[in-house]
C-alpha distance (Angstrom), angle and dihedral (degrees) to the residues before:
residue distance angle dihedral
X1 . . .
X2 4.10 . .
X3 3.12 112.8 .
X4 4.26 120.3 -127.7
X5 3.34 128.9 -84.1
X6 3.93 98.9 -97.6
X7 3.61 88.9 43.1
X8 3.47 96.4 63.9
X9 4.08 91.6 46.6
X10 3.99 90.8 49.1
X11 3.95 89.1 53.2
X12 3.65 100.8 35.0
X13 4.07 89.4 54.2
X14 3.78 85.6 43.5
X15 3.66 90.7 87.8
X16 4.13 110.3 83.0
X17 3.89 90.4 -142.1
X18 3.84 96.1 51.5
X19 4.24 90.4 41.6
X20 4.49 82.3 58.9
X21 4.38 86.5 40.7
X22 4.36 80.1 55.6
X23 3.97 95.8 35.6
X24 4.12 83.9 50.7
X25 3.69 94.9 42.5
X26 3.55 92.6 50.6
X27 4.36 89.2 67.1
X28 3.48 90.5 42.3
X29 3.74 153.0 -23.4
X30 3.67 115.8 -82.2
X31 4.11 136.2 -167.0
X32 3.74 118.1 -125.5
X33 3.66 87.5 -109.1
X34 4.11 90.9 54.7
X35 3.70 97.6 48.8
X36 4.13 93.7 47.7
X37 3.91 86.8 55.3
X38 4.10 97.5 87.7
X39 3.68 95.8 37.2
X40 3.96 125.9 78.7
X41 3.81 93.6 -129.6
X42 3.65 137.9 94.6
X43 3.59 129.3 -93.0
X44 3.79 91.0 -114.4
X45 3.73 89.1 58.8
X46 3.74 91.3 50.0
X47 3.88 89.0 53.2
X48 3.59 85.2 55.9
X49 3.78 99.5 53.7
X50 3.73 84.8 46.3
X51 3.71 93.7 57.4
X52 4.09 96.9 52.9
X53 4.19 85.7 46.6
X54 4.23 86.7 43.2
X55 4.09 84.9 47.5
X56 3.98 87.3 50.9
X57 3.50 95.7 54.3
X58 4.22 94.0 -114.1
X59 3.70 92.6 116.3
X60 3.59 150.1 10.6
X61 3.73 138.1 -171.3
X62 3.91 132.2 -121.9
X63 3.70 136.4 -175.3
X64 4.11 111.7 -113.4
X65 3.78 98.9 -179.3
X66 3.80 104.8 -73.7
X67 3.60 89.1 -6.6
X68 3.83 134.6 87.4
X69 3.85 110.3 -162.6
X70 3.79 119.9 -175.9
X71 3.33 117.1 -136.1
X72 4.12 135.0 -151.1
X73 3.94 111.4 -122.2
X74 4.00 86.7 -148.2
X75 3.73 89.3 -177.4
X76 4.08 93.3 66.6
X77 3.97 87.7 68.2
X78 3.42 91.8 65.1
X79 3.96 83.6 66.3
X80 3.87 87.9 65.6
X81 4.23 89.2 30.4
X82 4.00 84.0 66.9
X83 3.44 101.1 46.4
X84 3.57 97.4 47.3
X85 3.79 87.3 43.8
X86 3.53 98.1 57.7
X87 4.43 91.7 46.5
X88 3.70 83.0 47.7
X89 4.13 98.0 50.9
X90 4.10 82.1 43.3
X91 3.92 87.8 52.4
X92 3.60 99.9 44.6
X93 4.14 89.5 49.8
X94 3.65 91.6 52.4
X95 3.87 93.6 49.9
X96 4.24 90.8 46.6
X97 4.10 78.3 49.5
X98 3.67 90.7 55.7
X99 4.02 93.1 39.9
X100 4.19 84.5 58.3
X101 4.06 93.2 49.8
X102 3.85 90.0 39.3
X103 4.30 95.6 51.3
X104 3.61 89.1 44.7
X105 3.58 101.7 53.5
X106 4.15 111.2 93.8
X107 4.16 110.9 -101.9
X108 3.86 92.3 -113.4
X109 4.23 86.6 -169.3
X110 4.51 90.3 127.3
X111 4.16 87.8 166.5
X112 3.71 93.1 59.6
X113 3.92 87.6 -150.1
X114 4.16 90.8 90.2
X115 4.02 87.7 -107.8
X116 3.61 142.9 108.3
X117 3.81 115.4 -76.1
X118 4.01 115.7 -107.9
């Protein structure tokens, strides 16, 4: 079974190493060769990484002469942008909900001193 769009972007940016590839895509577009410079890995395994972010939909590849830049596809993060959106509206409701129950409960505090009575 495939798994859904936004699936595939959560998991593919699970990885720490393809999360910096996306953070460095989004300044500028990048060869294979370029992005496997900072990391301790081979070129191969950077191809790999690139693949599960290319079979998310974060980035795709194009042929600039000699050159083959990978590019960010900014516009698939707002696929994960609106779903955390909407859990994070939902959150923030509940929490002004619990503010209102919270301000209109009576301050039982009888010692005045913010401690248990004796």
């Amino acid at each position: 079974m495939a798994a859904d769009p936004l699936s595939r972007v959560f998991a593919a940016l699970a990885d720490p190493t393809r999360r910096d590839m996306v953070a460095r895509l989004a300044v500028a577009d990048a060869t294979v060769g370029e992005l496997a410079e900072p990391y301790d890995v081979s070129v191969q395994a950077v191809s790999k990484h690139l693949r599960v972010l290319e079979d998310a939909g974060l980035v795709s590849r194009s042929r600039d002469a000699q050159r083959r830049p990978v590019h960010l596809e900014a516009e698939v993060l707002d696929l994960m942008t609106t779903w955390i959106e909407r859990y994070r509206r939902q959150a923030e409701e509940r929490y002004r909900r619990l503010d209102g129950v919270l301000a209109s409960m009576p301050d039982d505090d009888t010692t005045g001193q913010g401690g248990n009575p004796t």
